[in-house]
N, C-alpha and C positions, 0 to 999 in steps of 0.2 A: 851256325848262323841261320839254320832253315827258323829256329822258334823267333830272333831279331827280326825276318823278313816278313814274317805273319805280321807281329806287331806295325811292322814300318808300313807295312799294307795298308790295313785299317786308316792308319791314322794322315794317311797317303789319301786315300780315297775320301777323310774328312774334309783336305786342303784342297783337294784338284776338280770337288763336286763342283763347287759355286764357281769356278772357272770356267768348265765346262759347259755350265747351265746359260752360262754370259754370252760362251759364244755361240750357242743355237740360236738363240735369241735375236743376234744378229742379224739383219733384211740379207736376204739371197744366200744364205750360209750354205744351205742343202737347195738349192734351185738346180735343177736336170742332176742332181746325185742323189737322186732315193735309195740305191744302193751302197753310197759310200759316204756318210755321215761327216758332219763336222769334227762331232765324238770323237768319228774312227781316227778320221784323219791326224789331231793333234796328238793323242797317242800313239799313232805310228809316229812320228817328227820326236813327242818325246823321247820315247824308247831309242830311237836311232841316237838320238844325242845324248842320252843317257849311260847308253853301252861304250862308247866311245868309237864307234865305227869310222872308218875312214870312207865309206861309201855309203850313200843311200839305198843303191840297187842291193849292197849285199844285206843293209837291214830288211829290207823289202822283203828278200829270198828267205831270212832266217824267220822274220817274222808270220808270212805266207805258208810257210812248211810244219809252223806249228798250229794245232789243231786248235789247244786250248788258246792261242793267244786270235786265233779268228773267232772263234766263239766268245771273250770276251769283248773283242771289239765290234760284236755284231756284223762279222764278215764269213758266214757259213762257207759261200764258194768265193771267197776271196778274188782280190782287184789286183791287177797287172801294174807291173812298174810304169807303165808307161800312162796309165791311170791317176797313179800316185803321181807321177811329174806333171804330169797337165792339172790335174786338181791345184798343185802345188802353186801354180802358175798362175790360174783364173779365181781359185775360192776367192773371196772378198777377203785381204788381211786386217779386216776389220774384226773378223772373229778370233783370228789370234793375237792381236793388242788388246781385245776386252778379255779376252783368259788373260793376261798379262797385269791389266790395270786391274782387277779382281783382285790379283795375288798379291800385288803389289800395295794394296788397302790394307788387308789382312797382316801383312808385315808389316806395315808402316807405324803402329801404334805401338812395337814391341821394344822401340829404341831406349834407350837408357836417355831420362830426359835431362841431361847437360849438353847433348850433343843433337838435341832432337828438333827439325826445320833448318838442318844443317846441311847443302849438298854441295858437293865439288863439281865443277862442268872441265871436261876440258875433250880431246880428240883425238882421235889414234887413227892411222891412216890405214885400210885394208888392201892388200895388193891382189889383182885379177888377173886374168889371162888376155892379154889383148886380141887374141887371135878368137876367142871362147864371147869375150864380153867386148865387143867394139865400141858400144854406147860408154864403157867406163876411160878409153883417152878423149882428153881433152885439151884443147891448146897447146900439144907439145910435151904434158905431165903425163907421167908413167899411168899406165891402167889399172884404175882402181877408184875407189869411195874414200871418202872421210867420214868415219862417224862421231858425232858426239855425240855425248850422254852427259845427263845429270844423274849424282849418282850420291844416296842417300849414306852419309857417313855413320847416320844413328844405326840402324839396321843394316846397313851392306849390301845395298841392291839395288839394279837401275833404276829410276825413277822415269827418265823423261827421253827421248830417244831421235836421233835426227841424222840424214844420213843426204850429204853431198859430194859432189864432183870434186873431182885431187881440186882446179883451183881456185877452191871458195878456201881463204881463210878462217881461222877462229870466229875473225871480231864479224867477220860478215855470216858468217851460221850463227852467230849468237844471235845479229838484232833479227831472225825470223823465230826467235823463242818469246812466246808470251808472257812476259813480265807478269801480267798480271795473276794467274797463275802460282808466283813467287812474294806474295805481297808479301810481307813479313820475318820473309824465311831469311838465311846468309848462305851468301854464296861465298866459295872458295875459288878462287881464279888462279892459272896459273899467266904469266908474262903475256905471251900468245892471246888473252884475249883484251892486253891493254891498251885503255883508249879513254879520257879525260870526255868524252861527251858519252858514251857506253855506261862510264858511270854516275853523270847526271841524270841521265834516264834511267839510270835503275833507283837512284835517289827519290825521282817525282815518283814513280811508281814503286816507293816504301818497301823497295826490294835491300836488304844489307850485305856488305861484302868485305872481305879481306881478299888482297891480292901483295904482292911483293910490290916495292916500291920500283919505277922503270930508272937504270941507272942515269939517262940523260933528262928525268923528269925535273922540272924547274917550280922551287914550292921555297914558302916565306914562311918564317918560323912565327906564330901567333905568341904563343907560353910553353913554357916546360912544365912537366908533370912528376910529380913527385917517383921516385925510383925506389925502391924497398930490396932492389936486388934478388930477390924470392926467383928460385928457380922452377923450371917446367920440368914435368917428369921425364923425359928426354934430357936432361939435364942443361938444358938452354939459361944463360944468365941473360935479363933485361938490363941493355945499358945506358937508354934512354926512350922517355916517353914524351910525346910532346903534340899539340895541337897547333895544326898547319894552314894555311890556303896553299891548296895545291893548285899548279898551271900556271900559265902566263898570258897576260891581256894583248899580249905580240903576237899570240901565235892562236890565230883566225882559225884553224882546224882544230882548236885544243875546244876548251872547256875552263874556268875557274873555278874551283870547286871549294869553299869557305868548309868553315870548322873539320877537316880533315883528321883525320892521328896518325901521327907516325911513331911506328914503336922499332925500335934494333934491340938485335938480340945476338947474342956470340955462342956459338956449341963448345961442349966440351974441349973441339979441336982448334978451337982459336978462329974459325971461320963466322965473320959478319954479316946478317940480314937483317934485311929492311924494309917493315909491311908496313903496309896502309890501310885502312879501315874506317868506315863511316859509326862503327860500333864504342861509343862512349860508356857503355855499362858494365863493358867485360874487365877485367885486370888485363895488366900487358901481359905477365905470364899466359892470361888466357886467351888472347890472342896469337901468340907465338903459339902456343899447344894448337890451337885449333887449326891454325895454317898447316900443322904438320902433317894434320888429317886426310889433308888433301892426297897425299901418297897413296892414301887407298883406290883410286880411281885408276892409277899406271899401274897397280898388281894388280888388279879387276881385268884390265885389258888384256893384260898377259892370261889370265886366267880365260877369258872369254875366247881367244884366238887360238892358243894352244889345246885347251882342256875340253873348252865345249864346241869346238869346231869350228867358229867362223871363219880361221882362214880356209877351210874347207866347205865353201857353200852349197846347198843343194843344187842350183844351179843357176845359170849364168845371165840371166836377163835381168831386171834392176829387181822385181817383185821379187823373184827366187832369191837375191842376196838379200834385199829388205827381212824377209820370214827367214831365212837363215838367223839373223840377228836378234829376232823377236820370240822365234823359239827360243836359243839360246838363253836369252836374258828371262823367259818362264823357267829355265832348267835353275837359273842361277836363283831365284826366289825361292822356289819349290825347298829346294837344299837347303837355302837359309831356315825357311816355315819349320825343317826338320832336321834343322843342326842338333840342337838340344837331345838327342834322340842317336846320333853317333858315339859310337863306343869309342871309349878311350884311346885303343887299341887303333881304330880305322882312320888312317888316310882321306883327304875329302875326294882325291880322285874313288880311291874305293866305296867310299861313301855314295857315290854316283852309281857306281854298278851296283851296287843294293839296292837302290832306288830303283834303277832299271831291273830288276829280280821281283821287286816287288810290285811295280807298275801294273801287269795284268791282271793281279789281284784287285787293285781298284779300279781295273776298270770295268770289270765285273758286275762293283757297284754300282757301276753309272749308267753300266748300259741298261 
């Protein structure tokens, strides 16, 4: 594996340069830390979440004790954990969202273009310590955040990232996303962000969506649409298509929404769905397909909680769990930039600790 990790180096230190360079860049990045760099700082965060440690202090210790990984990260007489938490704390997390949105450029063009301005939004709940994080109860809900993300189905990786209190719902984290931002793009929603004026307002602002149809939604059938029966690679039969006005002029909190589509569709096991969509261009098959996509976003979660740490955050104050999340979601790009590049043979967790084996090496080239 040592000739893989040389390779993985290099080509490691291709992808992680112009991230790097983004976030020095950043106003106040290295302000009263002339001895402990922006540099250093994200390659330590990385490495820690890389290796899979369940402590920060013990990355800190293993990291510290090794010779060449201070010399790569420009840290001769090395920094104190308690250094690394307070940097962790005050840097500006403005320098590790621009390494993020860098990496996330860089990937963003590699998607397979059928699926490509395509993302899923939805939310996964983090749970804290109450005793650790007081700021995360709120109104009586367990301690903890909500995060949502949009999250890039072409390519496979966060895009956009947003993190509130247990009781903010969906639909109320969603209207603080800038639409504009999404002009063009399709959104995948699941139930949780339904709402008949949510999706007029993503209409005026030429955002597109597919969501499941709400089962007490009230909608007047326009025409039917020709049906071909043609299945989804999933093996989904469409059993009817058809152009709707969705909502009701009763109901003052809704929305009427004209030229809607309602498409159903039955799986292999006899179970019936029913999406809606402002998209008239796609085939119903490709609607059903494309809603299915949306799944990628609740394995991503799982991925992102168990695999890259966040239910374990560096620490406990909202900043520390914010960069918890942000580093994470750069470990999660980074992997993807150098999926191509895993052996047949490796596992993606193992694929991580290669990464992390290789990491000093490029940083090497950066310092």
């Amino acid at each position: 594996m040592v000739a893989q990790t040389v390779g993985v180096g290099r080509r490691l230190w291709r992808e992680l340069e112009p991230a790097l360079t983004a976030a020095a860049r950043v106003r106040g990045a290295d302000r009263y830390r002339k001895h402990f760099s922006v540099r250093a700082h994200v390659g330590m965060l990385l490495g820690h979440v890389l290796s899979g440690s369940g402590s920060l202090r013990q990355s800190h210790g293993l990291q510290m004790g090794d010779v060449v990984w201070r010399r790569r990260l420009g840290l001769a007489s090395g920094i104190s954990y308690s250094q690394l938490a307070r940097s962790s704390q005050t840097r500006p997390l403005a320098c590790f969202t621009a390494a993020w949105e860098v990496l996330a450029r860089q990937v963003q063009a590699r998607g397979p273009a059928h699926v490509r301005r395509v993302v899923a939004v939805d939310g996964s709940f983090l749970a804290l310590s109450a005793a650790c994080s007081p700021w995360s109860v709120h109104q009586g809900h367990e301690a903890g955040v909500r995060l949502q993300m949009a999250y890039a189905v072409d390519t496979q990786v966060p895009t956009r990232l947003q993190v509130t209190l247990a009781d903010a719902n969906d639909v109320t984290a969603f209207k603080r996303w800038d639409l504009a931002r999404w002009q063009g793009w399709t959104l995948l929603l699941d139930l949780g962000y339904y709402a008949h004026r949510v999706f007029a307002q993503m209409r005026e602002a030429g955002v597109h969506f597919v969501t499941r149809l709400h089962p007490q939604a009230a909608y007047c059938v326009v025409r039917e649409r020709a049906v071909t029966g043609a299945r989804t690679p999933a093996g989904d039969v469409v059993v009817r298509d058809a152009v709707i006005v969705l909502g009701s002029a009763n109901n003052r909190n809704g929305a009427v929404l004209a030229e809607m589509r309602l498409v159903v569709s039955r799986t292999a096991q006899g179970k019936t769905h029913h999406f809606i969509t402002d998209r008239h261009d796609l085939s119903a098959p490709e609607v059903v397909w494309l809603y299915r996509k949306r799944w990628q976003i609740e394995l991503f979660f799982r991925w992102l909680k168990h695999v890259l740490g966040a239910i374990r955050p560096i620490g406990y104050s909202r900043a520390a769990v914010w960069l918890t999340l942000v580093v994470a979601s750069i470990v999660a790009v980074l992997a993807q930039l150098l999926e191509e590049l895993r052996p047949a043979s490796s596992t993606r967790v193992s694929w991580l600790r290669t990464l992390a084996a290789s990491l000093p090496r490029a940083l090497r080239f950066s310092g």
